[in-house]
C-alpha positions in Angstrom: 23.3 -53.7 191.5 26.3 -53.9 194.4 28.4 -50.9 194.8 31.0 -53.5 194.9 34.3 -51.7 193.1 37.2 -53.4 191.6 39.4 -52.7 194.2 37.6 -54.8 196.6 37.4 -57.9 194.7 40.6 -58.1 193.0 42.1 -60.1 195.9 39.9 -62.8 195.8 39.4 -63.0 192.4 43.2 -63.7 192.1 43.1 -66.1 194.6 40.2 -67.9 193.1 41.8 -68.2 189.6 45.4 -69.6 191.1 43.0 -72.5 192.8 42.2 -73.8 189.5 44.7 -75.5 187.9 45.4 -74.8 184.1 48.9 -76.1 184.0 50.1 -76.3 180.3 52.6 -79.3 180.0 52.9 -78.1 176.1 51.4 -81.1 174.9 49.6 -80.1 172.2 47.6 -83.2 172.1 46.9 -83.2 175.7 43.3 -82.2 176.7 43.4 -78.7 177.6 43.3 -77.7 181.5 41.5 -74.2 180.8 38.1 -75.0 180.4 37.4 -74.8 184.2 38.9 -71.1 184.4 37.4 -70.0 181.3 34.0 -71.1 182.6 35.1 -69.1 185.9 35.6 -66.2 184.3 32.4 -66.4 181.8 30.3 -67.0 184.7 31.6 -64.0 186.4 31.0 -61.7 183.1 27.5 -62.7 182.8 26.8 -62.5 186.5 26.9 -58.9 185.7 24.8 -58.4 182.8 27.8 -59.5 179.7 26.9 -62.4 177.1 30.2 -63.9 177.0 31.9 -65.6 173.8 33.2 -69.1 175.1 35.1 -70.7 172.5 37.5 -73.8 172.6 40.8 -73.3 170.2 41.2 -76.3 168.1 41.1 -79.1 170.8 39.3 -80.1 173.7 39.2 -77.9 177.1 40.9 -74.9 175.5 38.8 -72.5 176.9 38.8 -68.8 175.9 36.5 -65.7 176.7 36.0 -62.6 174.6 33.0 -60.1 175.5 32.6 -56.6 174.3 32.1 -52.9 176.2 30.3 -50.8 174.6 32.0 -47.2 174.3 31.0 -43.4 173.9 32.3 -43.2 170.3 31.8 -46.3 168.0 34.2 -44.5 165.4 37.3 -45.4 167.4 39.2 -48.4 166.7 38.7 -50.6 170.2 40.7 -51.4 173.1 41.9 -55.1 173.0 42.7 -56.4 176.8 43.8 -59.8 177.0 45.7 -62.4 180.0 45.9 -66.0 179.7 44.5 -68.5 181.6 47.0 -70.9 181.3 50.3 -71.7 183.5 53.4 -73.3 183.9 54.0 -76.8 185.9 54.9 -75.9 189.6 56.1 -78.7 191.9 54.2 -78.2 195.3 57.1 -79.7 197.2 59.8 -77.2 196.0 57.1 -74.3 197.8 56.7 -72.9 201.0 52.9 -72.9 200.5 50.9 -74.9 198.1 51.0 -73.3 194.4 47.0 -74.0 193.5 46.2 -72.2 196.8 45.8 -69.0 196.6 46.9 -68.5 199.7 46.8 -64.9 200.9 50.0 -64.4 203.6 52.3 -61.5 204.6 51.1 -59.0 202.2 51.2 -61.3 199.4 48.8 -63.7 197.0 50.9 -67.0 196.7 50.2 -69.2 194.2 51.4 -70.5 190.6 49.8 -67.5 187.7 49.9 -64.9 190.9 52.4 -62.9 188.6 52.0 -64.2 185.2 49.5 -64.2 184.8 46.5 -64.7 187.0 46.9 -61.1 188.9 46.7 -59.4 185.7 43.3 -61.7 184.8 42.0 -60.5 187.9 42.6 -57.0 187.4 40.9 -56.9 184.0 37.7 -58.9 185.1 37.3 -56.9 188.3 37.4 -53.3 186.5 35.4 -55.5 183.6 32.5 -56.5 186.2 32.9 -52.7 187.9 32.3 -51.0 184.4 29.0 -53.3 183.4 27.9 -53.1 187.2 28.0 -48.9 186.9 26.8 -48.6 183.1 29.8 -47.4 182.9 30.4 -46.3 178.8 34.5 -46.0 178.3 35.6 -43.7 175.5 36.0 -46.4 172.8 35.1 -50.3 172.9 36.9 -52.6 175.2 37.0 -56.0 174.1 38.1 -57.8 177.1 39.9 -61.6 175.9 40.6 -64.5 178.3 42.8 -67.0 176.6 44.3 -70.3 176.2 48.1 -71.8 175.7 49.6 -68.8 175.8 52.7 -70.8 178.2 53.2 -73.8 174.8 53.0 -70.2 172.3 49.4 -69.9 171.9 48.8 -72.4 169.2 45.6 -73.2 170.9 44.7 -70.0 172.0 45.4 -66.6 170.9 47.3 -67.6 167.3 44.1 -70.2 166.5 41.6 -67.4 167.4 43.5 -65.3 165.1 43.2 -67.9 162.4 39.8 -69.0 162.9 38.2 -65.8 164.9 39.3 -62.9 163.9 36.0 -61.5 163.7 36.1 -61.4 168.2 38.5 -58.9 167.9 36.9 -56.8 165.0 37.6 -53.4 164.9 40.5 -53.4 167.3 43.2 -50.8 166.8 45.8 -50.9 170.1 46.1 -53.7 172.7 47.8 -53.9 176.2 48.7 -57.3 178.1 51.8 -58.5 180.1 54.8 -58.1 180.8 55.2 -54.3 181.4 53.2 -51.6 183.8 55.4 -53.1 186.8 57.8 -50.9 188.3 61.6 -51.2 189.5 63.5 -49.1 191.9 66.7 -47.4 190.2 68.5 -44.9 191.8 65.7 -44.5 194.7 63.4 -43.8 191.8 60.4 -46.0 190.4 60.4 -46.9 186.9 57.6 -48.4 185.2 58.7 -50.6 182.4 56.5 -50.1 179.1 56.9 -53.3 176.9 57.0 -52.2 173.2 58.6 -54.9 171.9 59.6 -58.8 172.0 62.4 -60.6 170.2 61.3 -64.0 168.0 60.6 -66.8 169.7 62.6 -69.5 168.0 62.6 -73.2 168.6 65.2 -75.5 167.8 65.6 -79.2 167.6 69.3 -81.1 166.6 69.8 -84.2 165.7 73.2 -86.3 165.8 72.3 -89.9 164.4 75.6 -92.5 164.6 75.7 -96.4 164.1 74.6 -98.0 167.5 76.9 -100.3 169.0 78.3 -102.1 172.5 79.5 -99.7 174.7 82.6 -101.9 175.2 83.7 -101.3 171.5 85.9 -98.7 169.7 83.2 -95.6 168.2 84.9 -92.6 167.2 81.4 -91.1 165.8 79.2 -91.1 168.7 76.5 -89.4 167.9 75.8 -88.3 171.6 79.3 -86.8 171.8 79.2 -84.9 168.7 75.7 -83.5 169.6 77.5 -83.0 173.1 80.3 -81.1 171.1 77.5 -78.4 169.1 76.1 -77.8 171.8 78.5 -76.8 173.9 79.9 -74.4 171.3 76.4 -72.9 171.4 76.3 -72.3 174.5 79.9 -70.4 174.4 79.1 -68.5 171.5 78.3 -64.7 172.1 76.0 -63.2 169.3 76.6 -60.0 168.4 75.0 -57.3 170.5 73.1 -55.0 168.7 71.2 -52.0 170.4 67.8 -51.4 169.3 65.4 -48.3 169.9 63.7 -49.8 172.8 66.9 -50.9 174.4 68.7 -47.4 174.0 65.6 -46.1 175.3 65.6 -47.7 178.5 69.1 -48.4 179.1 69.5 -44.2 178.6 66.5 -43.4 181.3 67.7 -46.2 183.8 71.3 -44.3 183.4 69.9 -40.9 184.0 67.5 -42.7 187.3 70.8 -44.4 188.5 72.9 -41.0 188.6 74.9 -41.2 185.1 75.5 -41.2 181.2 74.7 -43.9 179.1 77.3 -45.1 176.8 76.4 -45.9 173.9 79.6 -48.0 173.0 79.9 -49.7 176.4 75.8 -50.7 177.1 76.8 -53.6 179.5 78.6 -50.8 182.2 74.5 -49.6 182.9 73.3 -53.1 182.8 75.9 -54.0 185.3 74.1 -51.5 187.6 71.0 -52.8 187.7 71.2 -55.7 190.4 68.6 -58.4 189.6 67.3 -56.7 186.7 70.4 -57.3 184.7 69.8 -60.7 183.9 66.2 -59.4 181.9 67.8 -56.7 180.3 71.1 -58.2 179.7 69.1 -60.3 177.4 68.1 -57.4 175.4 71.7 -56.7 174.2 71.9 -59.7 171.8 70.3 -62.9 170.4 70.4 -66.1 173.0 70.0 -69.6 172.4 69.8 -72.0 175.5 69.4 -75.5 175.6 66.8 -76.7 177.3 66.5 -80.4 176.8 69.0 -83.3 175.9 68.1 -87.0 175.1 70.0 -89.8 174.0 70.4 -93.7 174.5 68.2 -96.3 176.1 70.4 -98.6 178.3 74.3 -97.6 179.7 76.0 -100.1 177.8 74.9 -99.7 174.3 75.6 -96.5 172.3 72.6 -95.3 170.4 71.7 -94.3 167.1 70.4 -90.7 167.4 71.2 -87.9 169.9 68.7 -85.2 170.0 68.8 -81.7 172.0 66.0 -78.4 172.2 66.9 -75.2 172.4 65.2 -72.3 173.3 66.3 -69.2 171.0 65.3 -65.8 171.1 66.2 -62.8 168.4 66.3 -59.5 168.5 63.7 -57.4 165.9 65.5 -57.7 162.4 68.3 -60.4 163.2 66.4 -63.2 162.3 68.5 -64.2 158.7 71.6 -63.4 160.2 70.6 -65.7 163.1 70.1 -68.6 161.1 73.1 -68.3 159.0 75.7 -67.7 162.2 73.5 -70.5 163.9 74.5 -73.2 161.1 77.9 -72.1 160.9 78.2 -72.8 165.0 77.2 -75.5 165.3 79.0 -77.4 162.5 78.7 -80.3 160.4 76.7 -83.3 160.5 74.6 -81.4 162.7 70.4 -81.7 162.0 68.7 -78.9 162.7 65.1 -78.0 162.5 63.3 -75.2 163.3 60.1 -73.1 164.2 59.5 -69.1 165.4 57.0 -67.0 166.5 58.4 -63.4 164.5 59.3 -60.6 166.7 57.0 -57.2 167.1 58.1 -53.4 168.1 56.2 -50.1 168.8 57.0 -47.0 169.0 57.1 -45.5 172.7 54.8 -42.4 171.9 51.3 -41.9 171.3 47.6 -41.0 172.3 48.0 -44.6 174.5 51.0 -43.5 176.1 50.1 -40.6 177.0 47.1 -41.8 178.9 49.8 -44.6 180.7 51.8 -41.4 182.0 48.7 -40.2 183.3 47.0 -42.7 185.1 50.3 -43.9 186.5 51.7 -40.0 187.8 47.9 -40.1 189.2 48.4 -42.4 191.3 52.3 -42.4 192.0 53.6 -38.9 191.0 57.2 -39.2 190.6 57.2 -42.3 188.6 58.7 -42.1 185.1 57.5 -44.5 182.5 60.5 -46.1 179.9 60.1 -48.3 177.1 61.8 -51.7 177.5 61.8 -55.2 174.9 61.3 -58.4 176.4 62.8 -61.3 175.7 60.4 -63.5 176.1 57.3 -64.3 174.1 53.6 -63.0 174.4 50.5 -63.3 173.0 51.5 -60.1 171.6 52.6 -61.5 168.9 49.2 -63.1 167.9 47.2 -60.1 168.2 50.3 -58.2 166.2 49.1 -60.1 163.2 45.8 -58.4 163.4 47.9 -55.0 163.0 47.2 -54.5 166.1 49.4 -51.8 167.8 50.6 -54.2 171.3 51.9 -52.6 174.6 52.8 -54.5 177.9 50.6 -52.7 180.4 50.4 -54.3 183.9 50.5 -51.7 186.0 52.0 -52.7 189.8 53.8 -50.9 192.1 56.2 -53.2 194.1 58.6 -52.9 196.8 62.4 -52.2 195.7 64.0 -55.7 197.2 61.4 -57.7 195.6 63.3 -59.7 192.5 59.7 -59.9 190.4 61.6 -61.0 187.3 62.9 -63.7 189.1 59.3 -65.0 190.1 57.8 -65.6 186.7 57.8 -69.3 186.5 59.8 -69.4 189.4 59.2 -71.4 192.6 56.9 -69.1 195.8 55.5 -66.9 192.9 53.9 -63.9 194.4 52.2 -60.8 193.9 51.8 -58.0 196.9 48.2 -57.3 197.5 48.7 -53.5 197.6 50.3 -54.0 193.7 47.5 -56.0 193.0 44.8 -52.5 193.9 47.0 -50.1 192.9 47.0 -52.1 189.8 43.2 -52.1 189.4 43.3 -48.2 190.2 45.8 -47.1 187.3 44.3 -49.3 185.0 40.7 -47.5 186.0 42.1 -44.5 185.1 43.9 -45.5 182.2 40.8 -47.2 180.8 38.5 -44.5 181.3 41.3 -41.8 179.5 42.4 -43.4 176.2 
């Protein structure tokens, strides 16, 4: 067998992944784009001696891979380590290189998934192909997972193979993923941000419906100004903010990284210090609702029958009642409103697992410090949590203190640094190898 390490190969295995494009439109009766990957990936795994699981999640193309590692005591509860496959839409001529290239320039891999979340992909089927290649036996079972939809909520990916194939992830115990393991410079200080928790992901769809007429005429019920009306007093509505443990826990170690107390009573003066990471965190304070799409009418002279809007909520862990009530009080009468979520899921920051994080991170940069953070966005996390699966983000990069890497997920020149990419692949060694 090659001598080839993870380190070396991490690069182009990034850059291979990002040229195959798995864009997820959220169509969930499109034909799936992640066959091609997924076949990638499984040809890659048994290149090396695995017998991959390829299975596609309720409808054609879905393509996800689970495969097993053996470890040195079979009376642990295993390892779960899972990426998707699948990414947002990029526009090539908003770039400055092509997103499906994979270019490498300056430092950086370009390309849409280099951050979220084909890097991370990389990393685990690098160390994955390293591990087999060396008969390498970790302490307990890794069950590495390479999956579908996660970008339209995992319908067709993770939350199906929950449903239907639960029996892939047998035995598992804890799980690490995205969006956490990356670090942030506060203070002069690096931080790496341990996900332990996500709000609910909550999708909503109004409806105004009025009787359609010529534009010319009198209508004092337009359906498109009262949905207009709702949802602009969403939009100026402040939920309450609410500080939970993961929040206070961060918001108190970024205080004592940035030279100062946190106040309890006054959370938004440390946000306010943040720079770019305000926005992500600022989002932690309180429930948001955003809209995200608005149609209405068919031609400019004729007013239409229905007005519809989608909004993209999220809610912090235990608000979710509340949430609903305050939301139908907002946004007033004669007002439709439907709804879906995806529930929340929190940790603890403590443990056997983060211990070994500290570890392998102080390894490699030793005068990091590790706090707990909860994202506001949505994982497959909160498949796997249904499992009882204990979930942290655990990414691990080390990035350079101007780089806005927040701003880059699902943003436009998405990037990753190579040396974050193999000093990813190193602290993940270690950390695999430890817990």
């Amino acid at each position: 067998m090659s001598r080839l390490r993870a380190v070396d190969e991490v690069v182009a295995l990034t850059s291979a992944l990002i040229r195959i494009d798995t864009t997820n439109v959220g169509d969930p009766h499109a034909p799936g784009t992640e066959r091609a990957a997924a076949e990638y990936v499984a040809g890659m795994l048994a290149e090396v001696g695995y017998d991959p699981t390829y299975v596609e999640s309720g409808a054609p193309g879905r393509g996800n891979v689970v495969v097993r590692l053996p470890g040195k005591d079979p009376s642990r509860g295993a390892l779960l380590v899972h990426g998707h496959l699948d990414v947002v839409p990029a526009d090539p001529a908003e770039w400055s290189v092509h997103p499906f290239s994979g270019e490498v320039r300056d430092g950086y891999v370009w390309g849409r998934g280099a951050v979220d979340m084909k890097g991370t992909v990389a990393t685990a089927l690098a160390l994955a192909r390293q591990f087999r290649r060396e008969g390498t036996a970790p302490p307990r079972d890794l069950i590495f997972a390479f999956l579908a939809d996660e970008e339209a909520g995992g319908r067709l990916g993770a939350q199906w193979l929950v449903d239907h194939r639960p029996d892939l992830f047998a035995g598992a115990t804890e799980a690490i993923s995205e969006v956490g393991g990356y670090s942030v410079t506060l203070g002069g200080h690096r931080a790496y941000l341990i996900q332990v928790a996500e709000k609910t992901s909550f999708w909503l769809r109004l409806a105004a419906h009025g009787v359609p007429g010529h534009g010319a005429l009198l209508h004092p019920d337009n359906p498109i100004a009262r949905l207009a009306d709702a949802v602009a007093r969403l939009d100026r509505h402040r939920f309450p903010l609410l500080l939970t443990d993961p929040v206070r826990g961060f918001l108190t170690g970024a205080a004592d990284l940035l030279g100062s107390t946190f106040d309890p009573d006054d959370p938004e003066a440390t946000v306010a210090r943040l720079g770019p990471l305000a926005r992500l965190i600022g989002a932690t304070l309180r429930d948001t609702a955003n809209v995200t799409m608005f149609r209405a009418g068919y031609k400019s002279n004729v007013v239409p029958s229905i007005a519809t809007a989608e909004i993209d909520c999220r809610v912090l862990p235990g608000r979710l009642s509340a949430f609903e009530q305050e939301l139908v009080d907002v946004l007033g009468p004669g007002i439709e409103a439907e709804w879906r979520h995806l529930p929340s899921w929190e940790t603890t920051f403590d443990g056997p697992l983060v211990d070994a994080m500290t570890r392998a991170v102080t390894a490699e940069d030793p005068d990091a410090r590790l706090l707990p953070y909860l994202l506001p966005a949505a994982t497959d996390a909160k498949a796997f949590a249904r499992l009882t699966i204990r979930t942290f983000g655990f990414a691990p990069l080390r990035l350079p203190p101007e780089l806005d890497f927040s701003a880059l997920f699902h943003g436009v020149d998405e990037r990753v640094p190579v040396d974050a990419l193999e000093f990813g692949v190193q602290v993940l060694e270690r950390f695999l190898l430890d817990c």
